[in-house]
mmJSON file of the N, C-alpha and C atoms, coordinates in Angstrom:
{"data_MODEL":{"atom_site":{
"group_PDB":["ATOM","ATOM","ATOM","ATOM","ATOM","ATOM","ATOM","ATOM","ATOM","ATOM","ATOM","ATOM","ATOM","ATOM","ATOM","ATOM","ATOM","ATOM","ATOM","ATOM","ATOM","ATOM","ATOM","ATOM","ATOM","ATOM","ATOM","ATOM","ATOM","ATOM","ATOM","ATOM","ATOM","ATOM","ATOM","ATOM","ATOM","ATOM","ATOM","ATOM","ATOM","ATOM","ATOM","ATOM","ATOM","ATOM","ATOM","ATOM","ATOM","ATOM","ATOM","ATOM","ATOM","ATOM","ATOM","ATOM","ATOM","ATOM","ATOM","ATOM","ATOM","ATOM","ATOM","ATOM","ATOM","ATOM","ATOM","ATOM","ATOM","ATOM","ATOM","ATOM","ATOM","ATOM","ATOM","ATOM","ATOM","ATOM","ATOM","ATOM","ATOM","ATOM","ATOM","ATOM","ATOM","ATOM","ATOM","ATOM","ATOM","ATOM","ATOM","ATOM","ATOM","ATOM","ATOM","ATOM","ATOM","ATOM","ATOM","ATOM","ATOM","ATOM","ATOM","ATOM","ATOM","ATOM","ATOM","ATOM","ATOM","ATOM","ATOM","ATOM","ATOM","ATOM","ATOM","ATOM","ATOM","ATOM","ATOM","ATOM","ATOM","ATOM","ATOM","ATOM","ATOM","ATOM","ATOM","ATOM","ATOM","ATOM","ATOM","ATOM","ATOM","ATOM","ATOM","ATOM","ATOM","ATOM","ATOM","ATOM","ATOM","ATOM","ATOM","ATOM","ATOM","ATOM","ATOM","ATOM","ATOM","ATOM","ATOM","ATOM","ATOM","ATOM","ATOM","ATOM","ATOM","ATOM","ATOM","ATOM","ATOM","ATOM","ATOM","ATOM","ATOM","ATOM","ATOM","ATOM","ATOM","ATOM","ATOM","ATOM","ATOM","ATOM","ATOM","ATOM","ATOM","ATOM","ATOM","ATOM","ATOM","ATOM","ATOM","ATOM","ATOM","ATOM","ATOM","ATOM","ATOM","ATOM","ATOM","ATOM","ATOM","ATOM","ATOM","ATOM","ATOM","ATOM","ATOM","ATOM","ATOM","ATOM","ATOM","ATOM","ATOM","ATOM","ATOM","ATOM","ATOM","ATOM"],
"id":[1,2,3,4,5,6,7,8,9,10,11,12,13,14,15,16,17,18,19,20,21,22,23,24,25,26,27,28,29,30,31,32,33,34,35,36,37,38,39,40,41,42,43,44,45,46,47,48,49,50,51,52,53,54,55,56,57,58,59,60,61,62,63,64,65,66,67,68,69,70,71,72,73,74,75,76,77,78,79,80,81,82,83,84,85,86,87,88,89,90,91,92,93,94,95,96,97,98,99,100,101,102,103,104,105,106,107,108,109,110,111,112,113,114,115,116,117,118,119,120,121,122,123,124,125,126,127,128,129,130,131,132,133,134,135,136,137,138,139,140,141,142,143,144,145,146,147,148,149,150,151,152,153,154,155,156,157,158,159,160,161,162,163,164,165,166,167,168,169,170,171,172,173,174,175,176,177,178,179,180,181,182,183,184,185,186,187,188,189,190,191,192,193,194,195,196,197,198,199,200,201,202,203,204,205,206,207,208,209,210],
"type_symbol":["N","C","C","N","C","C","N","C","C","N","C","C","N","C","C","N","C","C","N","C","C","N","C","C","N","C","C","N","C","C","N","C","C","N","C","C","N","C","C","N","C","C","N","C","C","N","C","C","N","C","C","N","C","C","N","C","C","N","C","C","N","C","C","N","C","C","N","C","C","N","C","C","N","C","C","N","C","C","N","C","C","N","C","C","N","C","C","N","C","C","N","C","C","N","C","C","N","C","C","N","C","C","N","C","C","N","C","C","N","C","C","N","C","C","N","C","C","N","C","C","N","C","C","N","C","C","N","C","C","N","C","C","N","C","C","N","C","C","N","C","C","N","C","C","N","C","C","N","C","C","N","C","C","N","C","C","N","C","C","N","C","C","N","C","C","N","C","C","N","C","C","N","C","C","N","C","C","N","C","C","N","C","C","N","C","C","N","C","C","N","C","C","N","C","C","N","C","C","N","C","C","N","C","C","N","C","C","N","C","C"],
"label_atom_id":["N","CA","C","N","CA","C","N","CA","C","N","CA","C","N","CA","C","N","CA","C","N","CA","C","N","CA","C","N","CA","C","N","CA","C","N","CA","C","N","CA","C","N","CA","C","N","CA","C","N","CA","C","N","CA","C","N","CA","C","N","CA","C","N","CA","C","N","CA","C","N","CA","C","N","CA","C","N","CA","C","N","CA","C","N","CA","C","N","CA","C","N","CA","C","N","CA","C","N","CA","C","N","CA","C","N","CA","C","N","CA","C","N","CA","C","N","CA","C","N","CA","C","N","CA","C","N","CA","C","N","CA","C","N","CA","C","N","CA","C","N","CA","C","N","CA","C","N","CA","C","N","CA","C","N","CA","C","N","CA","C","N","CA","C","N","CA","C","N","CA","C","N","CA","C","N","CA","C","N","CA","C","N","CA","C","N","CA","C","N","CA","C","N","CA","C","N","CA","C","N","CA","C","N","CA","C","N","CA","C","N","CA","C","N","CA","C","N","CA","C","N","CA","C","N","CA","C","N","CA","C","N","CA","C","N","CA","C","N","CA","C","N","CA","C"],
"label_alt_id":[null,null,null,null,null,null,null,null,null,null,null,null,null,null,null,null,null,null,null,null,null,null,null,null,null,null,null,null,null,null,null,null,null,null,null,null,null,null,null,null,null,null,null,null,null,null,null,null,null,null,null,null,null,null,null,null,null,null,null,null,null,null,null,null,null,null,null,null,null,null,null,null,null,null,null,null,null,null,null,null,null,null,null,null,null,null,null,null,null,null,null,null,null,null,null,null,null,null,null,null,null,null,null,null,null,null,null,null,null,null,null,null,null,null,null,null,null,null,null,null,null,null,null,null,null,null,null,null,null,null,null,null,null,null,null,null,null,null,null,null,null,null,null,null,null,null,null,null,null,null,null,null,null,null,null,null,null,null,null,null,null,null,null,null,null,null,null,null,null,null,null,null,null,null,null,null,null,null,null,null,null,null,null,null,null,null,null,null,null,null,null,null,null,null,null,null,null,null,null,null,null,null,null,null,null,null,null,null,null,null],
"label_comp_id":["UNK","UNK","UNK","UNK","UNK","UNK","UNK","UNK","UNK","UNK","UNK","UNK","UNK","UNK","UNK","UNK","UNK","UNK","UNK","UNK","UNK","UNK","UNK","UNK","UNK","UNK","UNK","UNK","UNK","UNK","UNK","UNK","UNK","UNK","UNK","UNK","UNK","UNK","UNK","UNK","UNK","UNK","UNK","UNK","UNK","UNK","UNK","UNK","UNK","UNK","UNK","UNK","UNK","UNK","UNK","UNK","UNK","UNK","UNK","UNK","UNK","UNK","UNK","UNK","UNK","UNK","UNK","UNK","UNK","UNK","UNK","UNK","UNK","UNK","UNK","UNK","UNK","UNK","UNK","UNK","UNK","UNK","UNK","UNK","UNK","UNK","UNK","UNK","UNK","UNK","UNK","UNK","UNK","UNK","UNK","UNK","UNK","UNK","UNK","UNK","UNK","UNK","UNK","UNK","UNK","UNK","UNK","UNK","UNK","UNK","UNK","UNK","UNK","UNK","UNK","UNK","UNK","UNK","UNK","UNK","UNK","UNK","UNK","UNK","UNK","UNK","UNK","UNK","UNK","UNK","UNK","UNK","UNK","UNK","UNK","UNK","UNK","UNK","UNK","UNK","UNK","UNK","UNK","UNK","UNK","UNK","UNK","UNK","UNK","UNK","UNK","UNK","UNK","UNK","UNK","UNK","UNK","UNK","UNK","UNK","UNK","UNK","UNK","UNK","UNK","UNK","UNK","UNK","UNK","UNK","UNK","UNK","UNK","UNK","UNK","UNK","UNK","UNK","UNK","UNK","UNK","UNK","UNK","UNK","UNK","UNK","UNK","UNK","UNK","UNK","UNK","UNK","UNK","UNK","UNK","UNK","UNK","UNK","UNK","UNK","UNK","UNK","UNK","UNK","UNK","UNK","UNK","UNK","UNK","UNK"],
"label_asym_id":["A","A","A","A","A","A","A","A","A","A","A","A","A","A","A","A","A","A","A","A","A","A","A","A","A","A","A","A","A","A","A","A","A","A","A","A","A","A","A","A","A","A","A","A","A","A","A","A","A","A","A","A","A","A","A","A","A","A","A","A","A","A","A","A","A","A","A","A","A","A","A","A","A","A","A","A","A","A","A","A","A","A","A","A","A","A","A","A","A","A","A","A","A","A","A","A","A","A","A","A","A","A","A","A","A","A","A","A","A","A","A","A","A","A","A","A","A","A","A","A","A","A","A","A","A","A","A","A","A","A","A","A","A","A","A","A","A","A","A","A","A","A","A","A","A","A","A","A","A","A","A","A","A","A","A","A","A","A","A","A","A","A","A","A","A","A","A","A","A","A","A","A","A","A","A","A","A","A","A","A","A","A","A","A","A","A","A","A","A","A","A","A","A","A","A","A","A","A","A","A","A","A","A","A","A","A","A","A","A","A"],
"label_entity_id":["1","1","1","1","1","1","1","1","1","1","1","1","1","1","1","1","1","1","1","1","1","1","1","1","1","1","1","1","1","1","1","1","1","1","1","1","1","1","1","1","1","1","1","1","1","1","1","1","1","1","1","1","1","1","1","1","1","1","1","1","1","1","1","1","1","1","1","1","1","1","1","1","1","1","1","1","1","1","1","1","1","1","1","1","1","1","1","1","1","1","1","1","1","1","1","1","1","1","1","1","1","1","1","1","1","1","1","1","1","1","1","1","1","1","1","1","1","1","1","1","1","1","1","1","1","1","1","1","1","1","1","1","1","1","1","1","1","1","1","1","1","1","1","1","1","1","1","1","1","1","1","1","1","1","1","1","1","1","1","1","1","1","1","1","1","1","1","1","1","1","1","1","1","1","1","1","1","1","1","1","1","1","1","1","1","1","1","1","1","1","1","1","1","1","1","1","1","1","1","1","1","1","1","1","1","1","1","1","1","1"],
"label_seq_id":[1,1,1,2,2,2,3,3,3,4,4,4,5,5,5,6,6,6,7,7,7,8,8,8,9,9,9,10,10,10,11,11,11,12,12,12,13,13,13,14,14,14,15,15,15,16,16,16,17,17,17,18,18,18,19,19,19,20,20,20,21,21,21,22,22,22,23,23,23,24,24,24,25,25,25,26,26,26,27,27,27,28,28,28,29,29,29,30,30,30,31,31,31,32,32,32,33,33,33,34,34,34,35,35,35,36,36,36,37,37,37,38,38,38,39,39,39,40,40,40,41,41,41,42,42,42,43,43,43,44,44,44,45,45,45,46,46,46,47,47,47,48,48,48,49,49,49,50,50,50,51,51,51,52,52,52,53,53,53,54,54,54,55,55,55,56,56,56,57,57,57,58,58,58,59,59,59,60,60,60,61,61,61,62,62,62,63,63,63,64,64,64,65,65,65,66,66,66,67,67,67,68,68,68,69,69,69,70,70,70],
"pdbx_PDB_ins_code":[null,null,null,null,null,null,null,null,null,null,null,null,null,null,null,null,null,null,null,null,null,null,null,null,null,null,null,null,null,null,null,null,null,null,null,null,null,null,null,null,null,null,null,null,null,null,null,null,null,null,null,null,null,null,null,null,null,null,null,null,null,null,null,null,null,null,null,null,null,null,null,null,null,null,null,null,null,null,null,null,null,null,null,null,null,null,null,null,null,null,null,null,null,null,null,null,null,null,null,null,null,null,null,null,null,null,null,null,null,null,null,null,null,null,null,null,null,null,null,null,null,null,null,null,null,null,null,null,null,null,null,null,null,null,null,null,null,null,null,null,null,null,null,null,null,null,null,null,null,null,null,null,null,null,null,null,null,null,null,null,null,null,null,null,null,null,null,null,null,null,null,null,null,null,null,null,null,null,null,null,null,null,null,null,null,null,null,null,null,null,null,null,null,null,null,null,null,null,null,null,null,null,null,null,null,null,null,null,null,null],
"Cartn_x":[-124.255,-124.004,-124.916,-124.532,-125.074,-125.266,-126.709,-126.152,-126.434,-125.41,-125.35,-125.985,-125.906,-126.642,-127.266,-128.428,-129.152,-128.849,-128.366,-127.975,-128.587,-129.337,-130.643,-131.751,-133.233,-134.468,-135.172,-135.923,-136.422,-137.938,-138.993,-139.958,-140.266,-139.916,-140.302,-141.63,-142.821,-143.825,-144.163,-143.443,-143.748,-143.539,-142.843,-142.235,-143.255,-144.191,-145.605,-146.304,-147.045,-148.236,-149.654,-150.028,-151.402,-151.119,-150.657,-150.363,-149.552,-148.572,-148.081,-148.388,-149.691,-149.965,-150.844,-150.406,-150.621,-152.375,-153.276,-154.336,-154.318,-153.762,-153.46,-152.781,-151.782,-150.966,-150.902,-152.299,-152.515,-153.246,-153.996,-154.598,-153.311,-152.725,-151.489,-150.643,-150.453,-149.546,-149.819,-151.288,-152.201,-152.067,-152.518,-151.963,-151.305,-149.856,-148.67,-147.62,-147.604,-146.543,-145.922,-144.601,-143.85,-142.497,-142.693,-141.239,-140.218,-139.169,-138.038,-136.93,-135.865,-134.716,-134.202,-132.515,-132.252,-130.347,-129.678,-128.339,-128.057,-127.417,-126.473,-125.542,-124.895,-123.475,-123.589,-122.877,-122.878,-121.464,-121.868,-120.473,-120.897,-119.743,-119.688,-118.562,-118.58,-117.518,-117.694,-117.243,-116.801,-115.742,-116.217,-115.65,-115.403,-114.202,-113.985,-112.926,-113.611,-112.811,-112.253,-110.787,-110.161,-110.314,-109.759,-109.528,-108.497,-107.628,-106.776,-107.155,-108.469,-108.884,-108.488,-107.991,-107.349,-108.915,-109.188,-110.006,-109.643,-110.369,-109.999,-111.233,-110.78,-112.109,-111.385,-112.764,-112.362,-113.55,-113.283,-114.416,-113.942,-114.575,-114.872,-116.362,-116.101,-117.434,-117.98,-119.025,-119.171,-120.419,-120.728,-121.549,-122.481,-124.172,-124.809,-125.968,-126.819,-127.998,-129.156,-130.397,-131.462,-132.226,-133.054,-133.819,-135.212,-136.775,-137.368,-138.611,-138.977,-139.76,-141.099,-141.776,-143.068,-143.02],
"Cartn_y":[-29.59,-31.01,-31.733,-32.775,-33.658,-34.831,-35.242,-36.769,-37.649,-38.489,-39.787,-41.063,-41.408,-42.279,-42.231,-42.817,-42.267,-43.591,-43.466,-44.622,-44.577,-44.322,-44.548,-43.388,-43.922,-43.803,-43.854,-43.625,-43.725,-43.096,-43.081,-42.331,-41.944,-41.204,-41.088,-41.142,-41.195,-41.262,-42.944,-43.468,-44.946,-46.019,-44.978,-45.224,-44.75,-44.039,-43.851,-44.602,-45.292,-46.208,-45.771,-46.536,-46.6,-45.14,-44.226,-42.977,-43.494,-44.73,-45.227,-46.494,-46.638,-47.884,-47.631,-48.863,-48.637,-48.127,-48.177,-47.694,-46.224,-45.409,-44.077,-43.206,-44.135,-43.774,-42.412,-42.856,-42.244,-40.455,-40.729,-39.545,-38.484,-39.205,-38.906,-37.91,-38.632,-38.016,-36.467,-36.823,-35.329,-34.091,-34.432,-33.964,-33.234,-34.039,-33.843,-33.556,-33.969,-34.421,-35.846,-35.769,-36.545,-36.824,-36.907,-36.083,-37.499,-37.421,-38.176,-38.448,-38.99,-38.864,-40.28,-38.964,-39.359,-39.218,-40.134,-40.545,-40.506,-38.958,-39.106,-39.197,-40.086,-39.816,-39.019,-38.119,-36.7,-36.433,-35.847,-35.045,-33.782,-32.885,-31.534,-30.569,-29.386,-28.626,-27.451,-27.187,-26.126,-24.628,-23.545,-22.584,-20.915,-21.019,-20.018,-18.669,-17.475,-16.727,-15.602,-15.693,-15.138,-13.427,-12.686,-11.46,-11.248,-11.418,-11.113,-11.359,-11.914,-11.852,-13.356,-14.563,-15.288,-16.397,-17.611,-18.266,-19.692,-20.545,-22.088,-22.607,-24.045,-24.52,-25.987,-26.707,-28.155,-28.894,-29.906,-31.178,-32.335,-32.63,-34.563,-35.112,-35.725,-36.569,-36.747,-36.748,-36.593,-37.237,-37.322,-37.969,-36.518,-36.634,-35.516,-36.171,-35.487,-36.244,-35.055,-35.238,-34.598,-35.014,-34.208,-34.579,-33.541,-34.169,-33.585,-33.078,-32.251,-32.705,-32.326,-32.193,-31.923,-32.24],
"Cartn_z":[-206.448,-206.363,-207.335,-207.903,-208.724,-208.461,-208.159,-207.258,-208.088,-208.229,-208.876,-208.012,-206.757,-206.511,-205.164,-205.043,-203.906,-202.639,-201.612,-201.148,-200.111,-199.733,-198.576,-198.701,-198.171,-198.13,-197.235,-196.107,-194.972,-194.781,-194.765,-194.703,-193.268,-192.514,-190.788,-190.486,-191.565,-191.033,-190.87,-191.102,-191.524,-189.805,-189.019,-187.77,-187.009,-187.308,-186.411,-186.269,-184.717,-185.173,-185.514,-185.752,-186.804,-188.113,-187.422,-188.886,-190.151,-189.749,-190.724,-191.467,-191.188,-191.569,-193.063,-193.714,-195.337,-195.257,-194.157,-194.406,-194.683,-193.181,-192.686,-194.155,-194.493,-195.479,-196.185,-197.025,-198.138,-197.585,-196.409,-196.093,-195.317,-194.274,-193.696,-194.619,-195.957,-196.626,-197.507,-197.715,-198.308,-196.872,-195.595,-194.827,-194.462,-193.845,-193.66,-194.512,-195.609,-196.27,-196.686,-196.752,-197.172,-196.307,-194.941,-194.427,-194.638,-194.596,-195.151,-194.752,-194.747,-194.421,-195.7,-196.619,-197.728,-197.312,-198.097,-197.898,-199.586,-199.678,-201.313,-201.658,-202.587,-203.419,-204.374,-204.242,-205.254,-206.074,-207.278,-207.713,-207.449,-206.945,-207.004,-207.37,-207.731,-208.111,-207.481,-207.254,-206.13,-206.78,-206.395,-207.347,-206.028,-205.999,-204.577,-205.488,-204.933,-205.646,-204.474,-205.05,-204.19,-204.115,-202.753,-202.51,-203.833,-204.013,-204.519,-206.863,-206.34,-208.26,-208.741,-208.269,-208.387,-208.309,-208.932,-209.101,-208.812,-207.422,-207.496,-207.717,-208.37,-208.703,-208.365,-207.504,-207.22,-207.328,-207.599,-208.44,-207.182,-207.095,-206.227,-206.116,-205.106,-204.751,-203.148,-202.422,-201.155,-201.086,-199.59,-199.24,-198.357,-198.351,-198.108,-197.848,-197.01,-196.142,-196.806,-196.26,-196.364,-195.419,-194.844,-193.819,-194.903,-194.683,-195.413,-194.309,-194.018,-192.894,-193.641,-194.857,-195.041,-196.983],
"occupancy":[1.0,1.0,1.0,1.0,1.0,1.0,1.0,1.0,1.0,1.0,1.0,1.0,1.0,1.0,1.0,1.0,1.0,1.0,1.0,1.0,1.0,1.0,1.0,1.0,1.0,1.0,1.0,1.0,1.0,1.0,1.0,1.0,1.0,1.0,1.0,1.0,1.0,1.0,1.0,1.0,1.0,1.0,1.0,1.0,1.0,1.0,1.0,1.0,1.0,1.0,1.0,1.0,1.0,1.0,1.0,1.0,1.0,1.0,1.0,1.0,1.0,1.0,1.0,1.0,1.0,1.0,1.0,1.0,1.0,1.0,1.0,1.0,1.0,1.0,1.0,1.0,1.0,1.0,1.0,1.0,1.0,1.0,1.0,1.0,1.0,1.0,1.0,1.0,1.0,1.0,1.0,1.0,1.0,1.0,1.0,1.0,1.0,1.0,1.0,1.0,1.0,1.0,1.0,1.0,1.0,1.0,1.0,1.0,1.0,1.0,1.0,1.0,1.0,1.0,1.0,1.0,1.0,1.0,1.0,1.0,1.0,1.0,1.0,1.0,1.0,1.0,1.0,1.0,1.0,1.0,1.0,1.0,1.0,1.0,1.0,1.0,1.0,1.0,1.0,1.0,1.0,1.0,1.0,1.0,1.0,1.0,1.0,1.0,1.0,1.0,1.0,1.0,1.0,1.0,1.0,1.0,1.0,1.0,1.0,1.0,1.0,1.0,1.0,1.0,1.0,1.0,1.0,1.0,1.0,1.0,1.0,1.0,1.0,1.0,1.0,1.0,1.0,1.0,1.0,1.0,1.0,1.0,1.0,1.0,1.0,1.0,1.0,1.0,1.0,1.0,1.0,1.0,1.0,1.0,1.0,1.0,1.0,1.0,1.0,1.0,1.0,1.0,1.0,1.0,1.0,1.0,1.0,1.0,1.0,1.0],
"B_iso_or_equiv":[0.0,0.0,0.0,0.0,0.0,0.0,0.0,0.0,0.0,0.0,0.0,0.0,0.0,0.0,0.0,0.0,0.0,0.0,0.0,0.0,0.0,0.0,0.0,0.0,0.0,0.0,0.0,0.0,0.0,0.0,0.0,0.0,0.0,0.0,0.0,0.0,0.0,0.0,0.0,0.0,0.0,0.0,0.0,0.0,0.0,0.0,0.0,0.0,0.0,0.0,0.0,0.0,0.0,0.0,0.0,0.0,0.0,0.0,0.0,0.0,0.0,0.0,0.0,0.0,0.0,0.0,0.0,0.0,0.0,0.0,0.0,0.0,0.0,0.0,0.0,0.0,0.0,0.0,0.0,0.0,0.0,0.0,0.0,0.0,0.0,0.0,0.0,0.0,0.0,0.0,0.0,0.0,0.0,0.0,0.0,0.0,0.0,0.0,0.0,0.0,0.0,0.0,0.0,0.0,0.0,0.0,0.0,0.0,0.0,0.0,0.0,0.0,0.0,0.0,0.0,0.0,0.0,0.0,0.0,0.0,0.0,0.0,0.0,0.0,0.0,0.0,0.0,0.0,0.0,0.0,0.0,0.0,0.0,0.0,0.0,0.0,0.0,0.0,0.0,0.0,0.0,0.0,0.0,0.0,0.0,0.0,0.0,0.0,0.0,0.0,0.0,0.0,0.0,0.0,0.0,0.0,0.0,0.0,0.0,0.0,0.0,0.0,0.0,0.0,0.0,0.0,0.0,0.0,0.0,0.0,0.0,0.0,0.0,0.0,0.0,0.0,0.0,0.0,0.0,0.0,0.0,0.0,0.0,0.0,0.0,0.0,0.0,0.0,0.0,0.0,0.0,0.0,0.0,0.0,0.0,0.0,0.0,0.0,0.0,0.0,0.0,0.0,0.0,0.0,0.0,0.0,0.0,0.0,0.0,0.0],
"pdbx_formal_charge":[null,null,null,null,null,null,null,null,null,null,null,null,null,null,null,null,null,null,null,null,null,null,null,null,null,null,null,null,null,null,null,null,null,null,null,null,null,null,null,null,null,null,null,null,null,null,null,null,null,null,null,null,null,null,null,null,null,null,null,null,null,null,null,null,null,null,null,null,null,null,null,null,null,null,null,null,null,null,null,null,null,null,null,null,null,null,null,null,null,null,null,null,null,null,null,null,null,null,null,null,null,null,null,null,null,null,null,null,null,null,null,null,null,null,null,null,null,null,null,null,null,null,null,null,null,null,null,null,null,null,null,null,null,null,null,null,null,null,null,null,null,null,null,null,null,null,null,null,null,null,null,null,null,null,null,null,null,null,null,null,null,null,null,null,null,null,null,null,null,null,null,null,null,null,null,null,null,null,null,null,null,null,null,null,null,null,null,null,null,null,null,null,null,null,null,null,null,null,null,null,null,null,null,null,null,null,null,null,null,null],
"auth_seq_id":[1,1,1,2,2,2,3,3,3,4,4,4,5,5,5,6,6,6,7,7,7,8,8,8,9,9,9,10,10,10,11,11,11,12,12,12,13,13,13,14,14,14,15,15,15,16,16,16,17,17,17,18,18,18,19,19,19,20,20,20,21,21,21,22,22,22,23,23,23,24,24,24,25,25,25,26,26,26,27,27,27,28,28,28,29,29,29,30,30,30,31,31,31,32,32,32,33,33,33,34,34,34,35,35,35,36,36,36,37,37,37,38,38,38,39,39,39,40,40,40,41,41,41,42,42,42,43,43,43,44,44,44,45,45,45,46,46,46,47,47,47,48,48,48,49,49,49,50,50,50,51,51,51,52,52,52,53,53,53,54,54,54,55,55,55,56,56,56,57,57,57,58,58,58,59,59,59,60,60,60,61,61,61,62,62,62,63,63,63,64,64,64,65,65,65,66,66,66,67,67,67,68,68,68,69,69,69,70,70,70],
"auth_comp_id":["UNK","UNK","UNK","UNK","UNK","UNK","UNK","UNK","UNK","UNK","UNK","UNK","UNK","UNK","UNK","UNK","UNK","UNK","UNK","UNK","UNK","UNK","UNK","UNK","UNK","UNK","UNK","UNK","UNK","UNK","UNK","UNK","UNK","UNK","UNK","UNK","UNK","UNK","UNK","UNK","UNK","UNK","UNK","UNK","UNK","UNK","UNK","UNK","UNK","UNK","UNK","UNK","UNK","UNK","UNK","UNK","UNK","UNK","UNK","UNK","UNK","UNK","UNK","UNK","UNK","UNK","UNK","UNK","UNK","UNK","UNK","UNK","UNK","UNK","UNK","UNK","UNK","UNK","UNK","UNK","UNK","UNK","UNK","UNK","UNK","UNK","UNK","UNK","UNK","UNK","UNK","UNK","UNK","UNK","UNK","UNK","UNK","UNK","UNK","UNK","UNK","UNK","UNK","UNK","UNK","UNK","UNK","UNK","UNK","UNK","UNK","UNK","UNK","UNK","UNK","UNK","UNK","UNK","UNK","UNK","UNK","UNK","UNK","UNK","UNK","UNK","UNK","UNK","UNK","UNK","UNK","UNK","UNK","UNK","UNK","UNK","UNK","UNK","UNK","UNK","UNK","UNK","UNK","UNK","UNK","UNK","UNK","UNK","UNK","UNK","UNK","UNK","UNK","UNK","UNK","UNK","UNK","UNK","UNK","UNK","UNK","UNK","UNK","UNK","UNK","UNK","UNK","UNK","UNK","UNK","UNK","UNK","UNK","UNK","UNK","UNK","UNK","UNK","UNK","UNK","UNK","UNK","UNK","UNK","UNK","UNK","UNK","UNK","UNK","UNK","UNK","UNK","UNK","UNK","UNK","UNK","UNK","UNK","UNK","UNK","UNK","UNK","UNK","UNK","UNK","UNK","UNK","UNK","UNK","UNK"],
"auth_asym_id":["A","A","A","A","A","A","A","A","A","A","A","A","A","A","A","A","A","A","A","A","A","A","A","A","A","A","A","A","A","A","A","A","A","A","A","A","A","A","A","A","A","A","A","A","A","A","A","A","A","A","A","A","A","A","A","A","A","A","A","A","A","A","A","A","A","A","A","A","A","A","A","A","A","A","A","A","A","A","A","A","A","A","A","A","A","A","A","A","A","A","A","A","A","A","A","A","A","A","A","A","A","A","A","A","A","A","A","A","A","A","A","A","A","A","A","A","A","A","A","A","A","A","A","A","A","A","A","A","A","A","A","A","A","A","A","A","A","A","A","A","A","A","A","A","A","A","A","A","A","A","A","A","A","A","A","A","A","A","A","A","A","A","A","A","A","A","A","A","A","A","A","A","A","A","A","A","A","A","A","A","A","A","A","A","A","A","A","A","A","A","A","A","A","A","A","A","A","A","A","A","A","A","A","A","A","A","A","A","A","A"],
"auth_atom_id":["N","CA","C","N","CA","C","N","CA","C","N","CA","C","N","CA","C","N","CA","C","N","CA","C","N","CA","C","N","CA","C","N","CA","C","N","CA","C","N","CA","C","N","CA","C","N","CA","C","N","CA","C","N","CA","C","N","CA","C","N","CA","C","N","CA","C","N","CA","C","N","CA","C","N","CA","C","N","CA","C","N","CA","C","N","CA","C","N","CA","C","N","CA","C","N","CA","C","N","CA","C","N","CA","C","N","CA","C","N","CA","C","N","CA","C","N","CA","C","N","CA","C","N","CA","C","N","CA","C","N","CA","C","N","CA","C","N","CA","C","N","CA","C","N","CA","C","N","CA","C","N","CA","C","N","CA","C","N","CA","C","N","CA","C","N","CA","C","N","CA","C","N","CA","C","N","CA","C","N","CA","C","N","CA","C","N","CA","C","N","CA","C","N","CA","C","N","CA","C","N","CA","C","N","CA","C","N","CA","C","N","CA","C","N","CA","C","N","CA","C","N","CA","C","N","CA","C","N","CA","C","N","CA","C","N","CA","C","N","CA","C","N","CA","C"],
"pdbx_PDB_model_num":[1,1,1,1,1,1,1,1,1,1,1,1,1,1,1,1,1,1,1,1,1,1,1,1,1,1,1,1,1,1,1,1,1,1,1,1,1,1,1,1,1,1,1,1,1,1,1,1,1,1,1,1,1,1,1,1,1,1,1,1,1,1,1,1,1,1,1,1,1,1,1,1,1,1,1,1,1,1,1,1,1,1,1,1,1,1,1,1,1,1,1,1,1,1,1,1,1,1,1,1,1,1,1,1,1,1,1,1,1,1,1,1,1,1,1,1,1,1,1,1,1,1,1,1,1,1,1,1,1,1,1,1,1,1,1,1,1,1,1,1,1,1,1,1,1,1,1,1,1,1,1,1,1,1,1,1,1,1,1,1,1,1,1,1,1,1,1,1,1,1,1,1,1,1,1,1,1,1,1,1,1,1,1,1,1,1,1,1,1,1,1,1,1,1,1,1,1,1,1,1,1,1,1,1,1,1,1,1,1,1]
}}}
């Protein structure tokens, strides 16, 4: 998949109290991580090969999440 546009962003640590506060932030994140939750518009192509030797290939566009937890 190729994502063309990123259509949401969320940081889950940011929903913690005091861990998410712009003080905590910076140490929190050396830490823990980065954990996340992401909303993509993607192109993809898709390539299925048959039993029989025969080859499909399909192209569109979809929508695909990420959850990041570290």
């Amino acid at each position: 998949m190729r994502v063309r546009q990123v259509l949401q962003s969320h940081s889950l640590i940011e929903e913690v109290p005091i861990v998410g506060s712009k003080v905590m932030r910076p140490l929190v994140d050396r830490l823990v991580g980065k954990p996340g939750y992401f909303r993509f518009q993607s192109d993809f192509t898709l390539t299925v090969h048959q039993d029989d030797g025969s080859v499909e290939t399909v192209e569109g566009s979809t929508l695909h999440e990420l959850v990041a937890l570290s």
